[in-house]
N, C-alpha and C positions, 0 to 999 in steps of 0.2 A: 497875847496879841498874835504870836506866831499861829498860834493854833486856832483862834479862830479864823485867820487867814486860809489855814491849810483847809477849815472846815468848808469855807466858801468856794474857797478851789474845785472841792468834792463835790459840792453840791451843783456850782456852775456844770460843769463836764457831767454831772448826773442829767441836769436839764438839756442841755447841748443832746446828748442818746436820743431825750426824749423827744425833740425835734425833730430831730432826723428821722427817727422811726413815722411820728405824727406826719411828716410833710411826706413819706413814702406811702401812709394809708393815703392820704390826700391824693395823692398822683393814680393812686390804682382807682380811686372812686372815681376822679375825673376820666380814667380813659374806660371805663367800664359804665360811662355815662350816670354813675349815680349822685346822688347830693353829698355833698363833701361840710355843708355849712357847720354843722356841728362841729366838726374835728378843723375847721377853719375858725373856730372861735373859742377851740381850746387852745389851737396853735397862739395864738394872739395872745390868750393867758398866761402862755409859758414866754411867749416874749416878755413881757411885763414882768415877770415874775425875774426873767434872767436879767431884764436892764436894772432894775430895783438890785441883785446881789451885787452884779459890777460894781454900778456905784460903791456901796456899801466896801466892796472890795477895794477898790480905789483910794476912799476916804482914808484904811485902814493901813494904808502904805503900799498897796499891791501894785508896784508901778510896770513892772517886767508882761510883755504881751504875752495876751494868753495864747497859746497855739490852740488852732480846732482840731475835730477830731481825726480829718482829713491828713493833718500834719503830722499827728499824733500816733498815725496809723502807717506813717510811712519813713517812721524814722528806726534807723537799721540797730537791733543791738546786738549783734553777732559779732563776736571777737572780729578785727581784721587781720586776716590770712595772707601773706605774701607768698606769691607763687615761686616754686622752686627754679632758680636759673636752673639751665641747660649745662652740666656739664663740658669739660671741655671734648671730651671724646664724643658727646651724641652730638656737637654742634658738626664735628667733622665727620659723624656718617651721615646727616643731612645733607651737609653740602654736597659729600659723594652721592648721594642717591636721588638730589636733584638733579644731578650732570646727565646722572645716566640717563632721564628719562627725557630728554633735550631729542632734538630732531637727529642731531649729527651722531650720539649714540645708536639711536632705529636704524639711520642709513646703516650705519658700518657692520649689525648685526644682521642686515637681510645680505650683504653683502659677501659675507661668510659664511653664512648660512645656503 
C-alpha cells in the first residue's frame, strides 16, 4: 500500500515536470505567434491523466498536501549555520573605531594638524 503510494507520488511530480515544461512550449508558441492547439490538447491530457492519480491517490490514504514543484524547489536543505558572535575584544575595537570617525574626531585632527 505504502509503495504504491510512493509510486503515485512519482508519477504525480513526473506529470507536474511535464506541465510545466508543456505550458512553457505553450507560451513561446503564443508570443512567437504560432498555433499552440496541439500542445494545448495534450496539456488537457496530462491534466486528466494528473486528476485521475490524485484521486487514486487519495482513495489510497494519501491525505498530507502535495507541494508543487514551485515549493519544492524552494525548500533549503543546507545545514543551518549560526554566525559567529563577536568576540569581546572586536566588539570594543568597533566601538573605538566608530568614535574615531565621528565629526568631533576630524575637528580635533585638523586642529592639530
Amino acid at each position: 500500500m505504502d509503495n504504491r503510494l510512493n509510486e503515485l507520488r512519482r508519477k504525480i511530480s513526473g506529470l507536474r515536470l511535464q506541465m510545466l515544461d508543456m505550458e512553457a512550449s505553450i507560451r513561446d508558441q503564443v508570443n512567437h505567434d504560432r498555433d499552440c492547439t496541439d500542445s494545448a490538447l495534450r496539456l488537457m491530457g496530462l491534466r486528466q491523466e494528473l486528476t485521475v492519480l490524485v484521486r487514486e491517490w487519495s482513495l489510497l490514504g494519501g491525505g498530507e498536501r502535495l507541494p508543487t514543484i514551485h515549493e519544492r524547489l524552494r525548500e533549503n536543505y543546507r545545514a543551518v549555520q549560526k554566525r559567529k558572535a563577536p568576540s569581546k575584544q572586536e566588539r570594543e575595537k568597533r566601538r573605538l573605531r566608530g568614535g574615531e570617525r565621528g565629526s568631533a574626531a576630524h575637528k580635533v585632527r585638523r586642529q592639530a594638524g
